[in-house]
C-alpha positions as CSV (number, residue, x, y, z in Angstrom):
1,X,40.2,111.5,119.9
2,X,40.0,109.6,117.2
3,X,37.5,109.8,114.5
4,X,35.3,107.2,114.1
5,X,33.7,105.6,110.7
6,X,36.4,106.6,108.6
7,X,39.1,104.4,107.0
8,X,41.4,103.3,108.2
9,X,39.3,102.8,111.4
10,X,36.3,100.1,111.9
11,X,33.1,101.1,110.9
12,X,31.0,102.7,114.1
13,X,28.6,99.9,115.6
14,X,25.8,100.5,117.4
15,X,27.8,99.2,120.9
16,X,30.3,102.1,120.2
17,X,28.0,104.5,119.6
18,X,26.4,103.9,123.0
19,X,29.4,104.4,124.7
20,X,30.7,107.6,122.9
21,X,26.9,109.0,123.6
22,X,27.1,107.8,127.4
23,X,31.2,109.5,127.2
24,X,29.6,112.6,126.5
25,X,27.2,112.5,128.7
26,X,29.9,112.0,131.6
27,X,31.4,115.4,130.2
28,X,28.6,117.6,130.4
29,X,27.3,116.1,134.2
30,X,31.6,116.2,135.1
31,X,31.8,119.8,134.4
32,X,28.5,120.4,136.3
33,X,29.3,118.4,139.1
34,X,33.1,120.0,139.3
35,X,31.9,123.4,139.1
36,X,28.9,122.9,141.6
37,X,29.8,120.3,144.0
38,X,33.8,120.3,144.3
39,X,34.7,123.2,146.4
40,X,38.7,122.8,147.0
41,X,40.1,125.8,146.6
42,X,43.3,123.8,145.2
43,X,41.4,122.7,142.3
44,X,41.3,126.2,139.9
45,X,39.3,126.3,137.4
46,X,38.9,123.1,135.6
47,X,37.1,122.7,132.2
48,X,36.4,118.6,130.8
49,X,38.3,118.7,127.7
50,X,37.2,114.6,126.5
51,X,36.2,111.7,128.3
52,X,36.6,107.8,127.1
53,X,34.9,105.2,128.5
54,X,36.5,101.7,127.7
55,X,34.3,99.1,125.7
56,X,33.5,97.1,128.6
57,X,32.3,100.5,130.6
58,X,34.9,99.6,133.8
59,X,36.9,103.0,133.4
60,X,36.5,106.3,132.1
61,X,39.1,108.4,131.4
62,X,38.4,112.2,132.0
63,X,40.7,114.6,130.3
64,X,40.6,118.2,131.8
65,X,42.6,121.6,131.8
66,X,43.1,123.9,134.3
67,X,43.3,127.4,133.6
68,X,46.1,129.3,135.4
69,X,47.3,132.8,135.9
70,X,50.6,131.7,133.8
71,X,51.5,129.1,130.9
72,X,53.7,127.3,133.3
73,X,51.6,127.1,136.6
74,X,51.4,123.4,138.3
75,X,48.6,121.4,137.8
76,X,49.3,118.3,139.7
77,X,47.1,119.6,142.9
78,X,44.1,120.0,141.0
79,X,44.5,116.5,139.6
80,X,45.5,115.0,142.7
81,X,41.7,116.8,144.2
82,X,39.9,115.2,141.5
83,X,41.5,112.3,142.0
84,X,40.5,111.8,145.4
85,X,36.7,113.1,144.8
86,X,36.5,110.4,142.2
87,X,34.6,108.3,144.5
88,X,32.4,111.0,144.9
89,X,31.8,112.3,141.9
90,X,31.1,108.7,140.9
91,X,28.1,108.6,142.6
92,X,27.0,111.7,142.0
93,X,27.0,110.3,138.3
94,X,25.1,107.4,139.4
95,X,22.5,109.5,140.2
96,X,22.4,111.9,137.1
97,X,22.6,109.1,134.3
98,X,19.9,106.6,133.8
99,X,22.8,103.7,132.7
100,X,23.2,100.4,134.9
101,X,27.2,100.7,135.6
102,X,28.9,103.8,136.1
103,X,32.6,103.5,134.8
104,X,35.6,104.2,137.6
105,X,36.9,107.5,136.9
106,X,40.5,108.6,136.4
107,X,41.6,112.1,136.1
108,X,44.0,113.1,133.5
109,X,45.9,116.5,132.6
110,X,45.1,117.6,128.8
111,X,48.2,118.6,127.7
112,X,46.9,120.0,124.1
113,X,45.9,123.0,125.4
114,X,48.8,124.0,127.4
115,X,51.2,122.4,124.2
116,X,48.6,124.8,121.8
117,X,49.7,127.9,124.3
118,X,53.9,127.4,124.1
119,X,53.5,126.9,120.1
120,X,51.1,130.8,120.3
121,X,53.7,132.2,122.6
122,X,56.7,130.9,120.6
123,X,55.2,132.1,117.5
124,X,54.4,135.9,119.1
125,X,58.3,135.8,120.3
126,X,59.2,134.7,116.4
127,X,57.2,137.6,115.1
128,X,58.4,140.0,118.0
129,X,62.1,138.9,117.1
130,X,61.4,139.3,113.8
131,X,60.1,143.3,113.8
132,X,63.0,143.8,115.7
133,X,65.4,142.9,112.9
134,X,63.5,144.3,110.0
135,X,61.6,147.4,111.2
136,X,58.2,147.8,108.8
137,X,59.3,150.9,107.3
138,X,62.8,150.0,106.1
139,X,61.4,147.7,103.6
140,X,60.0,150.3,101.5
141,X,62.5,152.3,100.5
């Protein structure tokens, strides 16, 4: 996301403010409504990373993980089950937030998390690699 207020970005105005409050909003009542109302067993576990709502409040982009049992596990079914509970979870929003429009939702994989995990392994097998050429104690004699 990016930051907001700063230069070389426009000043926050009261209209964007709004909408990053209501964005926020959508995040915590998502994650509720995922984790209490969606019960797919395809879906995994799914944590709401970010959610932007455009300025005129017709979509909302919802960024999510899914936590797998490997680095490399597909994600594309859980997306795809969001996808289709959209609809949904739309109007289970509707309910929660006191706003007059509720944004169409479209589900989208975070990939900073799983990028974040290949740069933690690749730097474990750097170190790993590393030992194994220079042993600790062969330095200090």
């Amino acid at each position: 996301m990016t930051p907001q207020g700063s230069w070389p970005f426009l000043p926050e105005t009261p209209l964007s403010q709004r909408i990053q409050r209501i964005a926020d909003q959508i995040q915590r009542e998502m994650a509720d409504l995922i984790r209490n109302e969606l019960k797919d067993p395809r879906l995994g576990m799914v944590t709401v990373s970010a959610v932007r709502v455009s300025k005129d409040m017709g979509y909302a982009d919802v960024y999510v993980t899914v936590m797998g049992r490997t680095l490399d596990e597909d994600f594309s079914p859980s997306i795809e089950v969001l996808n289709n509970a959209a609809g949904f979870l739309r109007g289970e929003l509707g309910r929660r937030l006191m706003v007059r429009m509720i944004p169409r939702l479209r589900f989208h994989y975070d990939e900073a998390t799983s990028r974040g995990n290949r740069m933690s392994a690749l730097i474990n097998q750097a170190i790993a690699e590393d030992e194994a050429h220079h042993p600790a104690g062969a330095d200090e004699a």
